[in-house]
N, C-alpha and C positions, 0 to 999 in steps of 0.2 A: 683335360685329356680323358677319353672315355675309352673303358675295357671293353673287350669282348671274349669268348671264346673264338680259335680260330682252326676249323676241321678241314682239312687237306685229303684232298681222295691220293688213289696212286694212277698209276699209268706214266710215263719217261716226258710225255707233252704237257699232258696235264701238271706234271710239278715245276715243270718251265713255267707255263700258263700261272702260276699260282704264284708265280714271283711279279708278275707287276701287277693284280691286284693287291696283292701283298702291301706292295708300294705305294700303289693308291691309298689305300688304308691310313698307312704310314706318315703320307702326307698331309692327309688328310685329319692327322690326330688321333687318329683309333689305332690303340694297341693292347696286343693280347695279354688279358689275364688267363689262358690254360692253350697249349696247345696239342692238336692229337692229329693222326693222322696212318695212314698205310701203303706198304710200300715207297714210290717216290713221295709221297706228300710226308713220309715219316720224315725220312732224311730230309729236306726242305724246315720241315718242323724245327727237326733236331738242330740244326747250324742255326735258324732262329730266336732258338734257346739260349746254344753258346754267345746270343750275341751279333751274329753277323749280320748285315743289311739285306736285301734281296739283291741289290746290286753285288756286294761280293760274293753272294751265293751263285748269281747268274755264272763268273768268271771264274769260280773257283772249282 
């Protein structure tokens, strides 16, 4: 499994947008060792952290 950091801009589409490369990522094996971000890409981050998939970020 290989880390990466993972930086998230903001803007309301952009942090939609950032939930299936998120996923691709994800699928693909790469997952974050640090995440940072602003505005919507914070919150995105933030539920990332707690844990949650992009998928239940998208519906939630």
């Amino acid at each position: 499994m290989e880390q990466r950091p993972f930086v998230l801009s903001g803007g309301g589409i952009r942090g939609a947008a950032h939930l299936g490369v998120l996923r691709a990522f994800l699928e693909a094996g790469i997952r974050p060792s640090a995440i940072s971000g602003t505005s919507a890409g914070a919150l995105v981050g933030a539920l990332l952290a707690d844990g949650r998939t992009p998928q239940e970020v998208l519906h939630w």
